[in-house]
Backbone as CSV, one residue per row, in Angstrom:
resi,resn,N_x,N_y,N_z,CA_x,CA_y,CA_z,C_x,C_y,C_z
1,UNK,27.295,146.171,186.104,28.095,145.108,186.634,27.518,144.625,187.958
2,UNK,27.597,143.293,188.373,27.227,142.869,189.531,28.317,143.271,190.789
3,UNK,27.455,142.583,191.739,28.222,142.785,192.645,29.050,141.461,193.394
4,UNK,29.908,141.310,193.111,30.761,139.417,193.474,31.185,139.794,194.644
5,UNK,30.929,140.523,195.394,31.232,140.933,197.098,30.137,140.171,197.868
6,UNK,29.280,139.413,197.458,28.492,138.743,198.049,28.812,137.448,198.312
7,UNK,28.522,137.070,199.842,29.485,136.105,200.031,28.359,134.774,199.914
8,UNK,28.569,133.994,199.680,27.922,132.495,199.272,28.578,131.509,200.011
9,UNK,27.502,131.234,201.154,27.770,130.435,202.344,27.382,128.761,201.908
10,UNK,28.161,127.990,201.594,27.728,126.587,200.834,28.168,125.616,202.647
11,UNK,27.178,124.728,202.703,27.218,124.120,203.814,28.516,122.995,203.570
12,UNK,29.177,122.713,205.430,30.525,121.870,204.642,30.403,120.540,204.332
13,UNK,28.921,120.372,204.494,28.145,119.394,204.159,27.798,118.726,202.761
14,UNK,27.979,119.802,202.332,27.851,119.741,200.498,28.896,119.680,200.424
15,UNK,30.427,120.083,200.632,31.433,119.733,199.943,31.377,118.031,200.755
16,UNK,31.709,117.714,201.153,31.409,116.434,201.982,30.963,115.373,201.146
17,UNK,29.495,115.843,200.525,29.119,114.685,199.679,29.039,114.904,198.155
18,UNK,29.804,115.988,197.775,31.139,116.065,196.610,31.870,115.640,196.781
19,UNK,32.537,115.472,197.704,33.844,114.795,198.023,34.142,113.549,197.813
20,UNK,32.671,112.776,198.482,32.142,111.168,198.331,32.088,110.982,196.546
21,UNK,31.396,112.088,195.834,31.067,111.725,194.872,32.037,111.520,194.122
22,UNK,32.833,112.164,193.744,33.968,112.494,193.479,34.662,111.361,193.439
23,UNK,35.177,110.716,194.931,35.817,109.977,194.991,35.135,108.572,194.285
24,UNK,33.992,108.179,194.140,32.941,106.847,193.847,33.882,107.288,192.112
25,UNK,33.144,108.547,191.687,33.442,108.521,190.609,34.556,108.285,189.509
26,UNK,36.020,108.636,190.928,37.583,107.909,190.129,37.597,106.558,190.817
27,UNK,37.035,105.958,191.603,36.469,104.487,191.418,36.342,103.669,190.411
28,UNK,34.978,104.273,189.854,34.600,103.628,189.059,35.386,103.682,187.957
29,UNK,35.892,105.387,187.486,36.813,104.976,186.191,38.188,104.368,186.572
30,UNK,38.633,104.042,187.412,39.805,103.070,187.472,39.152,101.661,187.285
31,UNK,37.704,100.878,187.875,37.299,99.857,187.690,36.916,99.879,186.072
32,UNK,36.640,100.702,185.442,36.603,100.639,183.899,37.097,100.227,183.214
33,UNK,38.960,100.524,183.474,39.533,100.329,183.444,39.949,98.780,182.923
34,UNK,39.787,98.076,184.080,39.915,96.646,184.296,38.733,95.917,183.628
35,UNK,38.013,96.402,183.031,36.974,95.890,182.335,37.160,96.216,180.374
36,UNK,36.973,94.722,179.861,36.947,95.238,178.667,35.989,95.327,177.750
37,UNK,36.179,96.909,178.051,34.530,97.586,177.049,34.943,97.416,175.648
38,UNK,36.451,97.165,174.703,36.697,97.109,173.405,36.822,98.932,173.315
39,UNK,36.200,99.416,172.729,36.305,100.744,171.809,35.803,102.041,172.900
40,UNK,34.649,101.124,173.782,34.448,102.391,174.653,34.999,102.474,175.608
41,UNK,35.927,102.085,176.262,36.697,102.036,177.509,37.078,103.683,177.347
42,UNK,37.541,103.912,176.287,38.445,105.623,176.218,36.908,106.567,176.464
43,UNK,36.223,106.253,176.051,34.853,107.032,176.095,33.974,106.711,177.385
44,UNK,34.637,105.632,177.719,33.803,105.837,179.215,34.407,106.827,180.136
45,UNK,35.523,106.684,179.887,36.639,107.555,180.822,36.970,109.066,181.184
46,UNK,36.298,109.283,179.227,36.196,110.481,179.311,34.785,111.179,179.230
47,UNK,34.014,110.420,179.408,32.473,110.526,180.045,32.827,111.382,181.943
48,UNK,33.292,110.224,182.175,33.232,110.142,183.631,34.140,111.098,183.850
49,UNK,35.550,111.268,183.303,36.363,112.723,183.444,35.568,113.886,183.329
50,UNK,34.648,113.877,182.127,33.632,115.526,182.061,32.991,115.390,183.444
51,UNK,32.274,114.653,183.440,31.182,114.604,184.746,31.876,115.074,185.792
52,UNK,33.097,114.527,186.447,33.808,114.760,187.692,34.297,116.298,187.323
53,UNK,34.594,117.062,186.393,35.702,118.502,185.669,33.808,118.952,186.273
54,UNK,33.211,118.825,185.424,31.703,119.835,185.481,31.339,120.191,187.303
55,UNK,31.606,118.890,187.846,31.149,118.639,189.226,31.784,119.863,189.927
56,UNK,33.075,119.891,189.647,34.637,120.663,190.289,33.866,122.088,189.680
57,UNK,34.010,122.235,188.836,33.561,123.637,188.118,31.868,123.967,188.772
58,UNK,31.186,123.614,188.690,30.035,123.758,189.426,29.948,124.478,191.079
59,UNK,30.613,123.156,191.772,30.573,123.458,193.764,31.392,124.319,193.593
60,UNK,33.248,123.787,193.386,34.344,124.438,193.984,34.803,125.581,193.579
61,UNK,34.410,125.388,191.982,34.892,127.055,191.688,33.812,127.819,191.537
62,UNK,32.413,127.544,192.335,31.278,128.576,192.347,30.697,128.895,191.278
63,UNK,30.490,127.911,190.185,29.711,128.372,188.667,28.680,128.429,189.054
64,UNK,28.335,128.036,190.434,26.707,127.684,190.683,26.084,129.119,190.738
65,UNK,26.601,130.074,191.395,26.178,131.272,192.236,26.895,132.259,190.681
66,UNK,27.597,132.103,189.524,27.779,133.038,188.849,26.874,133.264,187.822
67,UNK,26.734,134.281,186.803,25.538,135.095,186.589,25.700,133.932,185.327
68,UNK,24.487,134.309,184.349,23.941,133.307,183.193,25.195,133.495,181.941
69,UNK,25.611,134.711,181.764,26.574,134.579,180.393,27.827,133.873,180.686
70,UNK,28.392,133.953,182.298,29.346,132.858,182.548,29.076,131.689,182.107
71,UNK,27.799,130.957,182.493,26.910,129.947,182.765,27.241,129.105,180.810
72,UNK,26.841,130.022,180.297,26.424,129.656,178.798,28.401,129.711,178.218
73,UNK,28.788,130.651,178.359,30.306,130.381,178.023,31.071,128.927,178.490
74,UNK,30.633,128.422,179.355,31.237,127.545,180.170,30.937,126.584,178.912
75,UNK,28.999,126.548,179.437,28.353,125.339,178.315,28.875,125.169,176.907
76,UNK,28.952,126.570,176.604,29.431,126.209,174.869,30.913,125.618,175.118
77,UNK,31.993,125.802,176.308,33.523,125.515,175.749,33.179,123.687,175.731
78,UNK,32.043,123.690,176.956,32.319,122.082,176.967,31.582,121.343,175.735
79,UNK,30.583,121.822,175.591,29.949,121.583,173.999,31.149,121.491,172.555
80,UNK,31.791,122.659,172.622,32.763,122.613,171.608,34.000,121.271,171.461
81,UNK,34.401,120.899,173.205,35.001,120.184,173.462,34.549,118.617,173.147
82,UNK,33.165,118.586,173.203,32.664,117.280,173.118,32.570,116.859,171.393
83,UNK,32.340,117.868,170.710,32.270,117.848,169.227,33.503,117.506,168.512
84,UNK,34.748,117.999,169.166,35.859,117.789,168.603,36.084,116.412,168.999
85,UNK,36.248,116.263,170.316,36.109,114.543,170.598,35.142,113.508,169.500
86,UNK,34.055,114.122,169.810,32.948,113.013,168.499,33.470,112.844,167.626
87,UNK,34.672,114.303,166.945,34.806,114.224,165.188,36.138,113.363,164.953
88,UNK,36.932,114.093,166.504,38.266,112.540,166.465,37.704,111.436,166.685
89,UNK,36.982,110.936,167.388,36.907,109.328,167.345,35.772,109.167,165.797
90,UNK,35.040,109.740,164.980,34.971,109.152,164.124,35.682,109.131,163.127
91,UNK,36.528,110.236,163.148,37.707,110.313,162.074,38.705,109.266,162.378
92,UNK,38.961,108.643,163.339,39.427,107.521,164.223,38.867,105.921,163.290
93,UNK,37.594,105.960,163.784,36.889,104.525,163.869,36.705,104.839,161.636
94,UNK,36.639,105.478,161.344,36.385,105.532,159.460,37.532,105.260,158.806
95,UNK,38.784,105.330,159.404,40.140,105.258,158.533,40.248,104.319,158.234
């Protein structure tokens, strides 16, 4: 087993321009919003929702600094998550 007593000093500098990012990024999906993409508006949204969830999971809850089988568990839930999305919207767009 490792040792998670190690402390991981992240500058408050980096949360800072997470913070920026972050914020640009529910920007833009509220300006999405107001734009009509037709069919992808829901898929832009939830583009930009993963991106901002991954961002959060990455800095704030420290995925960065945790060991590789965390790393790959994470990847597969969001992988699994994206597949079920693909199979609803084509089970969606075929009816």
């Amino acid at each position: 087993m490792e040792n998670h007593n190690d402390s991981h000093i992240v500058p408050f500098k980096t949360y800072g321009i997470i913070l920026a990012v972050l914020i640009v990024l529910t920007l833009i999906s509220v300006a999405v919003t107001q734009i009509d993409l037709a069919s992808l508006t829901v898929f832009t949204a939830i583009l930009l929702a993963s991106i901002k969830s991954g961002i959060v999971l990455v800095y704030f809850m420290h995925l960065k600094f945790d060991n590789l089988m965390m790393k790959i568990f994470v990847t597969a839930v969001f992988v699994l998550v994206a597949l079920v999305m693909v199979v609803t919207f084509l089970d969606y767009n075929y009816r």
